[in-house]
TIDO-823534 format. One record per atom (N, C-alpha, C): x, y, z; atom name. Coordinates in nm, 2 decimals. Layout:
ATOM      px      py      pz  atomo
ATOM       X       Y       Z     CA
...
***
This chain:
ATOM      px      py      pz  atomo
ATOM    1.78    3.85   -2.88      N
ATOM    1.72    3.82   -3.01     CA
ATOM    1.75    3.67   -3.05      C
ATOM    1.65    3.61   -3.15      N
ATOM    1.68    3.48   -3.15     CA
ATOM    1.69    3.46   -3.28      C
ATOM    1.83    3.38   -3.27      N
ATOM    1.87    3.35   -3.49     CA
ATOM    1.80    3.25   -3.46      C
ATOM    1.83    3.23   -3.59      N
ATOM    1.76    3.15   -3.72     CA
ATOM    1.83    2.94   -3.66      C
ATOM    1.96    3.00   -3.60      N
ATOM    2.02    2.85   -3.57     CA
ATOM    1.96    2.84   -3.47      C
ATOM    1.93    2.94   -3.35      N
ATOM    1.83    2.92   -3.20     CA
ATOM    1.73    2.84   -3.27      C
ATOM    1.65    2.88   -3.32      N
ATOM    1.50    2.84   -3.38     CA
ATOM    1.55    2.71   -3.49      C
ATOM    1.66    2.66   -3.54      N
ATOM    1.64    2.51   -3.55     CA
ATOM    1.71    2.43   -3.44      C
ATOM    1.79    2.51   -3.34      N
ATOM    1.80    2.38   -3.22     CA
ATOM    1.68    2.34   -3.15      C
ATOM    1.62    2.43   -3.13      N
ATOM    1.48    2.42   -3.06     CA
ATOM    1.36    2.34   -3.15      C
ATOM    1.40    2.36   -3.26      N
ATOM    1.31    2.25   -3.37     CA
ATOM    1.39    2.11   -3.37      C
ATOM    1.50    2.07   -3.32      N
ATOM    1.55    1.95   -3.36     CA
ATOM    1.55    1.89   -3.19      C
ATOM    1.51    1.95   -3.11      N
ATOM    1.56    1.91   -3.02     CA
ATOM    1.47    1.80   -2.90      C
ATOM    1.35    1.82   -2.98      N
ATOM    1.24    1.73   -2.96     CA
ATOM    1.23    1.61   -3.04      C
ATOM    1.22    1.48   -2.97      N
ATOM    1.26    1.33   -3.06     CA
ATOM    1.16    1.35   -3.17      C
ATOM    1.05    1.39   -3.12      N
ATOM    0.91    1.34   -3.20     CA
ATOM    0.93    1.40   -3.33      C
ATOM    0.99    1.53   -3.34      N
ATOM    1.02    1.62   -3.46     CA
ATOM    1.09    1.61   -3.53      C
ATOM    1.23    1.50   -3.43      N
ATOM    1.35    1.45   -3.53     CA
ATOM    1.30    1.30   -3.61      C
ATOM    1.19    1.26   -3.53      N
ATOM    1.12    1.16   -3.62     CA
ATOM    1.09    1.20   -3.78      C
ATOM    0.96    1.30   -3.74      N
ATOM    0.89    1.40   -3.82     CA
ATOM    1.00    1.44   -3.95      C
ATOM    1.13    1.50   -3.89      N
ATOM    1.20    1.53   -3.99     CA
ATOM    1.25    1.40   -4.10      C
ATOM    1.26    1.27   -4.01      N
ATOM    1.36    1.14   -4.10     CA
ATOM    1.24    1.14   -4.19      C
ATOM    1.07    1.08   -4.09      N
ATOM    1.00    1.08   -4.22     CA
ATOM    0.98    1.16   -4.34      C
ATOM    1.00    1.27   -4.33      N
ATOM    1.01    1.40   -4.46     CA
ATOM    1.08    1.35   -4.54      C
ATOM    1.19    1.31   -4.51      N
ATOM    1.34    1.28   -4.57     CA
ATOM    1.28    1.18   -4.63      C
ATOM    1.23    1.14   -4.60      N
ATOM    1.18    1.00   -4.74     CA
ATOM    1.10    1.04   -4.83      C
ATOM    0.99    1.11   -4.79      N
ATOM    0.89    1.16   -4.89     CA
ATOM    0.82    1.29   -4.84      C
ATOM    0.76    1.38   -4.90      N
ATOM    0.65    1.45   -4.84     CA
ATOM    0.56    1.37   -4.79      C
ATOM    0.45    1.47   -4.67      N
ATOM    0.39    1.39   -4.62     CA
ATOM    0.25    1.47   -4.57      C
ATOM    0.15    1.46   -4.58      N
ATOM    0.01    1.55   -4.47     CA
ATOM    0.06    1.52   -4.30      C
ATOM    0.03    1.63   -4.27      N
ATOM    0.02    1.65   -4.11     CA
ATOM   -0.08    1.52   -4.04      C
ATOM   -0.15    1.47   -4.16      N
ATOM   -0.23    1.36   -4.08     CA
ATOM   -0.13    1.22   -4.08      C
ATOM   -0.05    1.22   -4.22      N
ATOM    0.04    1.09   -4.23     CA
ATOM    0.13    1.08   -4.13      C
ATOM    0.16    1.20   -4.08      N
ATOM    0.28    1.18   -3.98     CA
ATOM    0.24    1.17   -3.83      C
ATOM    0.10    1.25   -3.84      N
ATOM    0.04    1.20   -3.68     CA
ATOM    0.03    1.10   -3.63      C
ATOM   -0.02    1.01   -3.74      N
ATOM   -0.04    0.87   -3.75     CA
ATOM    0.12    0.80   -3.72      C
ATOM    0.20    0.82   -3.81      N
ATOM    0.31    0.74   -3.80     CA
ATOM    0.39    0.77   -3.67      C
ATOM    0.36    0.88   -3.59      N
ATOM    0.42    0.93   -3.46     CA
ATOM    0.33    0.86   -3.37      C
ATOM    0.19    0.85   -3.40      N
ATOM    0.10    0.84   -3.29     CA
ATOM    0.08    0.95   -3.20      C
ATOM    0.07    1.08   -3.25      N
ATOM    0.03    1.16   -3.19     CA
ATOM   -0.10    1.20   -3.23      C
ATOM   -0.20    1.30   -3.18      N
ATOM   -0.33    1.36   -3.23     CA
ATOM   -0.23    1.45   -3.27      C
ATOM   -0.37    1.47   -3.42      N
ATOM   -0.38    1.58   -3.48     CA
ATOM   -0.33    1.75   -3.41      C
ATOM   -0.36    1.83   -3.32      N
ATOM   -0.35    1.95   -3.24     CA
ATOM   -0.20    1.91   -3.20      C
ATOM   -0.14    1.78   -3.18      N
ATOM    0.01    1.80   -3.10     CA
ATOM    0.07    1.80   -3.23      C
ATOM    0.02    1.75   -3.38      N
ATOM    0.13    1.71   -3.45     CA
ATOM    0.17    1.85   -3.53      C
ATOM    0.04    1.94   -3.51      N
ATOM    0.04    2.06   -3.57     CA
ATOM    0.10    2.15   -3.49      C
ATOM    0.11    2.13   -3.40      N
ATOM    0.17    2.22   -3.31     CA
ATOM    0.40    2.19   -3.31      C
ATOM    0.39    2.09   -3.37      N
ATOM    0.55    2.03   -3.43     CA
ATOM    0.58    2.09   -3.54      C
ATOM    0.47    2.06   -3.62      N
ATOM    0.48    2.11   -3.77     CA
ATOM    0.55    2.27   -3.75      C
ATOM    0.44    2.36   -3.67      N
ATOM    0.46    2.51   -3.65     CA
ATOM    0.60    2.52   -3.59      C
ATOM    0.65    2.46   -3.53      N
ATOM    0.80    2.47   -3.47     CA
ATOM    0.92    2.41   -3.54      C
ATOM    0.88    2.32   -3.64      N
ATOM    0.96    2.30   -3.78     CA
ATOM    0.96    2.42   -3.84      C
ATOM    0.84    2.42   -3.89      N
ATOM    0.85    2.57   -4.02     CA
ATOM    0.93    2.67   -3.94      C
ATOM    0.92    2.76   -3.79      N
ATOM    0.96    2.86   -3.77     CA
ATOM    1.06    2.83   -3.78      C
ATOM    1.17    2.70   -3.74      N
ATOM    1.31    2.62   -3.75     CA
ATOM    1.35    2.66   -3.87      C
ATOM    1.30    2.65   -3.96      N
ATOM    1.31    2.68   -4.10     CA
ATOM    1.36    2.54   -4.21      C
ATOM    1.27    2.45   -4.11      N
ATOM    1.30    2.30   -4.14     CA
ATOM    1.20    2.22   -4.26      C
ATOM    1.12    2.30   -4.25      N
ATOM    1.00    2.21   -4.34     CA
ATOM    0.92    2.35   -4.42      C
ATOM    0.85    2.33   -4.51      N
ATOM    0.79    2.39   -4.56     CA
ATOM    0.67    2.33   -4.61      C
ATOM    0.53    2.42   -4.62      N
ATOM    0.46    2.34   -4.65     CA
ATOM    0.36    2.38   -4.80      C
ATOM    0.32    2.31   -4.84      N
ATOM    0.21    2.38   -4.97     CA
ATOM    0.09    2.29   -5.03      C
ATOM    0.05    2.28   -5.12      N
ATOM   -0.12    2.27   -5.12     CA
ATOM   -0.05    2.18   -5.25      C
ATOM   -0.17    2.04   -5.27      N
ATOM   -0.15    1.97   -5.40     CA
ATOM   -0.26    2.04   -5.46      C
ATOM   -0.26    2.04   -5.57      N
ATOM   -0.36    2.05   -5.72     CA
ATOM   -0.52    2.05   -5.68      C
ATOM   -0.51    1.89   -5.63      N
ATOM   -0.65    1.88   -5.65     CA
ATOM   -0.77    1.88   -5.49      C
ATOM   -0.66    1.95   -5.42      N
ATOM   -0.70    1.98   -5.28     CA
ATOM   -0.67    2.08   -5.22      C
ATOM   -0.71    2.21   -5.25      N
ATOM   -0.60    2.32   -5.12     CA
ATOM   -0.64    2.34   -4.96      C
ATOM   -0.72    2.21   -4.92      N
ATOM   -0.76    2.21   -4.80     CA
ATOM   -0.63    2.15   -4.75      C
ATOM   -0.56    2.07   -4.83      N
ATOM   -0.47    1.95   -4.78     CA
ATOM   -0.33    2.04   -4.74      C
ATOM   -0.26    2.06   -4.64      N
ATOM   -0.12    2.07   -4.69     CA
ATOM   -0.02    1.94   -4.69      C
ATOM    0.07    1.96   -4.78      N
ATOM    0.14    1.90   -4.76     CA
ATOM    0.33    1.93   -4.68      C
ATOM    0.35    1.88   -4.66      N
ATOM    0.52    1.95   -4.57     CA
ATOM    0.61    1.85   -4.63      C
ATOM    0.73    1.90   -4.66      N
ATOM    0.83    1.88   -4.71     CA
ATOM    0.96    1.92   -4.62      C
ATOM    1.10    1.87   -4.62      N
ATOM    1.23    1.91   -4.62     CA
ATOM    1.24    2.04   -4.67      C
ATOM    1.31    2.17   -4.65      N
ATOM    1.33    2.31   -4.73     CA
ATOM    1.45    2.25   -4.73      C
ATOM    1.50    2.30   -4.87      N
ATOM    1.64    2.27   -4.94     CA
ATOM    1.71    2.37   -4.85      C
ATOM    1.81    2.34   -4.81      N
ATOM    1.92    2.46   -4.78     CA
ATOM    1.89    2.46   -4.60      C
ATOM    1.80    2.36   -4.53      N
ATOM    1.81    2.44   -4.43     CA
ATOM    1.87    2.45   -4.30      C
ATOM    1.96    2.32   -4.37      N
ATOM    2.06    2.29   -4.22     CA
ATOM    2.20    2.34   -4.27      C
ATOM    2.15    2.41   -4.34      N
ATOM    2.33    2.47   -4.37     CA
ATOM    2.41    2.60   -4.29      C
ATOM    2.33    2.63   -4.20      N
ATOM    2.38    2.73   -4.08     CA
ATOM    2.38    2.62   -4.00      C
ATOM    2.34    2.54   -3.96      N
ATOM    2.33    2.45   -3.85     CA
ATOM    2.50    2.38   -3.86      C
ATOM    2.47    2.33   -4.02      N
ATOM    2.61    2.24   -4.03     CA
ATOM    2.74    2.33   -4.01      C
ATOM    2.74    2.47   -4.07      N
ATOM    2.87    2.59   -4.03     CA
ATOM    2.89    2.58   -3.91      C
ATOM    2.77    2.57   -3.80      N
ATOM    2.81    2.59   -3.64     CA
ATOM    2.86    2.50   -3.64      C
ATOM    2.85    2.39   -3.66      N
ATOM    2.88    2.25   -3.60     CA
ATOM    3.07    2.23   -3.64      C
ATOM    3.08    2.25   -3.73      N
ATOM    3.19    2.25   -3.82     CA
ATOM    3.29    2.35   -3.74      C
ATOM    3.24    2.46   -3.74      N
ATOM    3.30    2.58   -3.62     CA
ATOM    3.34    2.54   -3.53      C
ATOM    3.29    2.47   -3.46      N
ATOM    3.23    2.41   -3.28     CA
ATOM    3.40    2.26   -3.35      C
ATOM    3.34    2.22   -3.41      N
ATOM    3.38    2.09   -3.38     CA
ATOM    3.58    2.14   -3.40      C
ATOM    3.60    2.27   -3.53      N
ATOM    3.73    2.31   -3.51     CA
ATOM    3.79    2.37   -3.36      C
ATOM    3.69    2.43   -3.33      N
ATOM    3.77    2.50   -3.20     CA
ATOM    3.76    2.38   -3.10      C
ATOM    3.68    2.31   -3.10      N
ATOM    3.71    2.17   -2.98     CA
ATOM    3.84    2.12   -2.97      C
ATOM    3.87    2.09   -3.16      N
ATOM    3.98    2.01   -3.18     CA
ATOM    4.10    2.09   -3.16      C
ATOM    4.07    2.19   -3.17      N
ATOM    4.21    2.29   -3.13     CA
ATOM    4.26    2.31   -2.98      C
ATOM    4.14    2.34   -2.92      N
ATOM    4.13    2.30   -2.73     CA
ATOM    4.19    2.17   -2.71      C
ATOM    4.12    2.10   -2.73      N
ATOM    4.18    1.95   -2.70     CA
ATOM    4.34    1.91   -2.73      C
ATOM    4.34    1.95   -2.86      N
ATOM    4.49    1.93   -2.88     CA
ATOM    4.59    2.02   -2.80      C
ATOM    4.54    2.18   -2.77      N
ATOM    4.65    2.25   -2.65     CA
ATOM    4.64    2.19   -2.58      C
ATOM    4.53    2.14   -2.50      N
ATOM    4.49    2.07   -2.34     CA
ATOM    4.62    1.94   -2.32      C
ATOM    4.62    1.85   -2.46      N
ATOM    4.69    1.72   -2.44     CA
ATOM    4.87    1.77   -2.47      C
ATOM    4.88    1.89   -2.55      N
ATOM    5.01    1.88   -2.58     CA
ATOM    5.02    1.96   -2.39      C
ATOM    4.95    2.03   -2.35      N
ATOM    4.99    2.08   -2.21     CA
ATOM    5.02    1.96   -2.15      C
ATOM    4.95    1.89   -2.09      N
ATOM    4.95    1.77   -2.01     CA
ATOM    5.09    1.66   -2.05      C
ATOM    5.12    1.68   -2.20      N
ATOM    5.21    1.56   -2.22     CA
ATOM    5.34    1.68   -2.18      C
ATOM    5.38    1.78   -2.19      N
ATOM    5.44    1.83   -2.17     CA
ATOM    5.51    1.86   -2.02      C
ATOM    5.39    1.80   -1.97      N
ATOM    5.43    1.87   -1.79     CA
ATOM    5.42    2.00   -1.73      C
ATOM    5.42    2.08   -1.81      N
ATOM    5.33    2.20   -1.77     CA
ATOM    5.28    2.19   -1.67      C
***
């Protein structure tokens, strides 16, 4: 079965998406603003987009005066399972590492 953190390593783990993601981080943006700014075609950039949203990285929605247009955005909250692992990961390293060095200085 695949969480929710599987499906945003696999969304971050492609450059072009971690691009995708900085430019969100500045502003929202159309799938066409960011094809452009990637230099990708339309069909590759939507096919990013779809592996953000399942990531649970971006979301997207309709302005006012166009519902043909989407727009995509950052989703609030969504790297906060991402950051727990990391935080997890980075304690038990530090705990390994430090048994590993206090073995070795010890002579063990």
């Amino acid at each position: 079965m695949t969480t929710a953190l599987d499906r945003t390593l696999v969304a971050i783990a492609d450059p072009k998406r971690r691009r995708a993601l900085a430019l969100l981080g500045e502003r929202p943006r159309s799938a066409g603003e960011l094809a452009e700014a990637l230099g990708l075609a339309p069909p590759a950039m939507s096919r990013h987009l779809r592996t953000l949203k399942e990531g649970g990285l971006v979301e997207d929605g309709h302005p006012d005066f166009d519902a043909r247009v989407r727009i995509y955005s950052l989703k609030d909250g969504a790297t906060d399972e991402l950051k727990r692992w990391l935080a997890e990961t980075e304690a038990l390293w530090t705990h390994q590492l430090a048994a590993f060095k206090a073995h070795v200085e010890g002579g063990e």
